[in-house]
Biopython code that builds the backbone (N, CA, C, O; Angstrom):
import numpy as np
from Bio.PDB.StructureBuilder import StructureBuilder

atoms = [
    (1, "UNK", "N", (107.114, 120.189, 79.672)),
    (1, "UNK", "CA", (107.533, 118.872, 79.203)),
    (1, "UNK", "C", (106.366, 118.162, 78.513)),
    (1, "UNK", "O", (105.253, 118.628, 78.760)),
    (2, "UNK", "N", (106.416, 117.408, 77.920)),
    (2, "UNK", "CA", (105.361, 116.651, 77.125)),
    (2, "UNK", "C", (104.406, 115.752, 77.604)),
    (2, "UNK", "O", (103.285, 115.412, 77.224)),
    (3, "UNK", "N", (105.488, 115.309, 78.984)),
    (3, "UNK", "CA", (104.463, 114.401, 79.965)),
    (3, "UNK", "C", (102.802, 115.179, 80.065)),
    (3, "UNK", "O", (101.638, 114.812, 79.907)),
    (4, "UNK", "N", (103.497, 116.396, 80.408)),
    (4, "UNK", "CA", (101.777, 117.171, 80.873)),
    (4, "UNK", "C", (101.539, 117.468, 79.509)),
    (4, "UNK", "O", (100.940, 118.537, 79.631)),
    (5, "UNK", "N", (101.583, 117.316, 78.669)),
    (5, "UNK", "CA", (100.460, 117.286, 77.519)),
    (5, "UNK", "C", (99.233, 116.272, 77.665)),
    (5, "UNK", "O", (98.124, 116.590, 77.236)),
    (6, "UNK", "N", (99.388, 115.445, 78.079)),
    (6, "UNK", "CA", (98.544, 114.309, 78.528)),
    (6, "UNK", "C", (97.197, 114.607, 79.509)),
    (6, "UNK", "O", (97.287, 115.225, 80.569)),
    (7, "UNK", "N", (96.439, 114.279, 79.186)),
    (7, "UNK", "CA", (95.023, 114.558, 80.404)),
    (7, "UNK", "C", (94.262, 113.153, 80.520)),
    (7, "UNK", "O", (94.439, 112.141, 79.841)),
    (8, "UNK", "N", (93.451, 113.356, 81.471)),
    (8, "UNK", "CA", (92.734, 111.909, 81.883)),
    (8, "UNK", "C", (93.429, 111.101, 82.341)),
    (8, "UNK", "O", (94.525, 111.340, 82.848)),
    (9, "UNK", "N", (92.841, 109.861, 82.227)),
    (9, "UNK", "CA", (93.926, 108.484, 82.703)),
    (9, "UNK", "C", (95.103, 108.747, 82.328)),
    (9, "UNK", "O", (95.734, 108.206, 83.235)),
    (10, "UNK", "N", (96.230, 109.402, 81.316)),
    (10, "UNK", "CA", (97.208, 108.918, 80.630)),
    (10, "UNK", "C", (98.062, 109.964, 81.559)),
    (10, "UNK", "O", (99.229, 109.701, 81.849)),
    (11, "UNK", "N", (97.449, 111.115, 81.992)),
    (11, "UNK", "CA", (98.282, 111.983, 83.232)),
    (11, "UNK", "C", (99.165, 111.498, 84.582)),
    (11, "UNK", "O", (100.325, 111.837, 84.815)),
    (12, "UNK", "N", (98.511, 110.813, 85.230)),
    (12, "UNK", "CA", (99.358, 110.069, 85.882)),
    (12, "UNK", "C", (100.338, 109.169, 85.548)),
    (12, "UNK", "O", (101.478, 109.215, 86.011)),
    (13, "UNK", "N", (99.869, 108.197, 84.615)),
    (13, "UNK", "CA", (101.099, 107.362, 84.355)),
    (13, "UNK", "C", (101.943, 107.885, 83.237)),
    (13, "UNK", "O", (102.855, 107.203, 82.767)),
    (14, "UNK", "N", (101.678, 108.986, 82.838)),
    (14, "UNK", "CA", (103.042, 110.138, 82.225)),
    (14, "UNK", "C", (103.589, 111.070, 83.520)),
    (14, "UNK", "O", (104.567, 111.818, 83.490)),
    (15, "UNK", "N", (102.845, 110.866, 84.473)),
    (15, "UNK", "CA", (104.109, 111.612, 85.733)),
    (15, "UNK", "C", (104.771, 110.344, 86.462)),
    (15, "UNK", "O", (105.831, 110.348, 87.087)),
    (16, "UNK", "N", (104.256, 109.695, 86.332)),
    (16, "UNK", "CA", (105.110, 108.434, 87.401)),
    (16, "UNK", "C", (106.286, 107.999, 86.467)),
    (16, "UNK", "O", (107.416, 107.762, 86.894)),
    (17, "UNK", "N", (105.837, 107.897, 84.868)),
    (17, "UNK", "CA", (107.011, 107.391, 84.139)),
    (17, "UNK", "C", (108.210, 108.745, 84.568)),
    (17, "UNK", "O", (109.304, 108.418, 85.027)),
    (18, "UNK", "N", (107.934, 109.933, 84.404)),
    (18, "UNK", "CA", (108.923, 111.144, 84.413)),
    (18, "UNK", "C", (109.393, 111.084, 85.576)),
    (18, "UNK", "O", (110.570, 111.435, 85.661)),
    (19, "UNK", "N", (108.714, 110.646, 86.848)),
    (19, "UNK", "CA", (109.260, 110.255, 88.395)),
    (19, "UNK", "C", (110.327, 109.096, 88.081)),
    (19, "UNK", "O", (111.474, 109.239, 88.506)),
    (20, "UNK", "N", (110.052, 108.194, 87.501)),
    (20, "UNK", "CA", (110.858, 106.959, 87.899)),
    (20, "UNK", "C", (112.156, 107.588, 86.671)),
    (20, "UNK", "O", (113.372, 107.532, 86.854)),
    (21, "UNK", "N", (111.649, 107.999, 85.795)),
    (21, "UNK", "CA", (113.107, 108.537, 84.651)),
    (21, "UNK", "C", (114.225, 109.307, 85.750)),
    (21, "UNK", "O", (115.348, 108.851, 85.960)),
    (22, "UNK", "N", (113.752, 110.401, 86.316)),
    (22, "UNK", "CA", (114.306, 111.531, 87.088)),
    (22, "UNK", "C", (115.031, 110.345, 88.158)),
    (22, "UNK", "O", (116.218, 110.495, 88.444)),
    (23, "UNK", "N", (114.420, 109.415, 88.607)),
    (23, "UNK", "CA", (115.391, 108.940, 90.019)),
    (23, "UNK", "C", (115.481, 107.869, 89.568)),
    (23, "UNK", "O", (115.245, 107.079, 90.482)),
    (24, "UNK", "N", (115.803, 107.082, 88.189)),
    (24, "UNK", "CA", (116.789, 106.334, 87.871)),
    (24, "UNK", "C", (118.152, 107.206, 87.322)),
    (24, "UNK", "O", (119.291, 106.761, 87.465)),
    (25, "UNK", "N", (117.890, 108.379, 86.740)),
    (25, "UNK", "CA", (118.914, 109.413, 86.028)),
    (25, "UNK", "C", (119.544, 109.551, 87.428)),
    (25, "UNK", "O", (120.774, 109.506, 87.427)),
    (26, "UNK", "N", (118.945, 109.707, 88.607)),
    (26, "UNK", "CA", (120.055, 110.187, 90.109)),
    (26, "UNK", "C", (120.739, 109.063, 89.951)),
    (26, "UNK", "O", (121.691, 109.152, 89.176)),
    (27, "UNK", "N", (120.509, 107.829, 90.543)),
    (27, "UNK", "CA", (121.061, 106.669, 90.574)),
    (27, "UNK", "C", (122.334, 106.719, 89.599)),
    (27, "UNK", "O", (123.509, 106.691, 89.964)),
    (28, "UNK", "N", (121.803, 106.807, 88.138)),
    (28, "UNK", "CA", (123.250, 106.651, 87.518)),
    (28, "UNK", "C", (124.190, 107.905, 88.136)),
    (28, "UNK", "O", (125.010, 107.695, 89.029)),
    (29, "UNK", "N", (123.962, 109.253, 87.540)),
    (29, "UNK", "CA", (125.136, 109.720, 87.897)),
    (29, "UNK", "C", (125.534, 109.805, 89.496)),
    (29, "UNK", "O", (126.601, 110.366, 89.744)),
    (30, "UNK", "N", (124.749, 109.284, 90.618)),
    (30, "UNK", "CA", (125.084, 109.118, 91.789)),
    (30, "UNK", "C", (126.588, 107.592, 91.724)),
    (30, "UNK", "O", (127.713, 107.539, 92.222)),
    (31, "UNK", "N", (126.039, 106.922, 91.132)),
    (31, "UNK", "CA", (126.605, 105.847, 90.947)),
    (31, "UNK", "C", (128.321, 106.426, 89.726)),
    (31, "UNK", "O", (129.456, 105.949, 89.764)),
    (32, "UNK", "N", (127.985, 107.113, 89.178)),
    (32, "UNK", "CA", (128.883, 107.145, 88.363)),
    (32, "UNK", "C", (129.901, 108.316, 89.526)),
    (32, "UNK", "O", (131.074, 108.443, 89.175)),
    (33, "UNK", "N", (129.525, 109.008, 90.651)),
    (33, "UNK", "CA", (129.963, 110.099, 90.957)),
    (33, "UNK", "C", (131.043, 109.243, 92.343)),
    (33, "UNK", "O", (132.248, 109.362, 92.565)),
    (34, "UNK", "N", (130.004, 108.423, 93.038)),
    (34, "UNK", "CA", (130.466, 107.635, 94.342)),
    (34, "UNK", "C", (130.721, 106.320, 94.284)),
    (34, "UNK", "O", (131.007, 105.529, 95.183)),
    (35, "UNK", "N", (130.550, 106.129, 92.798)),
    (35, "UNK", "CA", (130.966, 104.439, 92.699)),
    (35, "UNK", "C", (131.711, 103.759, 91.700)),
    (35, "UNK", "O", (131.657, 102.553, 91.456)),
    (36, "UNK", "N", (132.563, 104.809, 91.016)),
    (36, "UNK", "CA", (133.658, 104.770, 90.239)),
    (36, "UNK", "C", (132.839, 103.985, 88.645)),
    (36, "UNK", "O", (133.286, 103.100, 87.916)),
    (37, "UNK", "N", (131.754, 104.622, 88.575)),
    (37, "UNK", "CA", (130.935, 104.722, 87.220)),
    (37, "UNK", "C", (130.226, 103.388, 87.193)),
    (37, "UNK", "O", (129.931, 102.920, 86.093)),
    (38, "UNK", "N", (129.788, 102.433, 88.799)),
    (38, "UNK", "CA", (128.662, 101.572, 88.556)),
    (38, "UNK", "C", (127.529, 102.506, 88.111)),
    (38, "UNK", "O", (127.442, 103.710, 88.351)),
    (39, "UNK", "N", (126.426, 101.507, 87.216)),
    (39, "UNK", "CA", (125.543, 102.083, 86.763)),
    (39, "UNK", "C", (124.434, 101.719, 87.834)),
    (39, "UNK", "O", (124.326, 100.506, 87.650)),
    (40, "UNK", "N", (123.523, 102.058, 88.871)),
    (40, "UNK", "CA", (122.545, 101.381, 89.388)),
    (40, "UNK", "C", (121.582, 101.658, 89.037)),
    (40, "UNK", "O", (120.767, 101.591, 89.957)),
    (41, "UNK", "N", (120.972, 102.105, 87.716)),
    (41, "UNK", "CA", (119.897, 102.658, 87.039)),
    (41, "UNK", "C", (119.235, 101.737, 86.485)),
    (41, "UNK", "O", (118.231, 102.009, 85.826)),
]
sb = StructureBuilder()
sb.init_structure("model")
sb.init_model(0)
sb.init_chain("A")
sb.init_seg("    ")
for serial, (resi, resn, name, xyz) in enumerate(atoms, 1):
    if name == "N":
        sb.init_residue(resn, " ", resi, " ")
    sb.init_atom(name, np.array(xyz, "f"), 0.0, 1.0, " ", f" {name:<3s}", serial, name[0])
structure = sb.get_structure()
């Protein structure tokens, strides 16, 4: 992924952004799966 193209300082906060992408993406389709398509993302 492109995140890890990144080194130094900019490495971490290109994995935390790809952390928080990945478990806002659960949220929606969790939400879209058990909550008749609320978005909680």
């Amino acid at each position: 992924m492109t995140a890890y193209a990144f080194s130094g300082p900019y490495r971490g906060l290109a994995d935390n952004m790809l952390k928080v992408s990945i478990y806002n993406l659960h949220f929606r389709i969790s939400g879209f799966a058990g909550l008749g398509g609320i978005d909680l993302g």
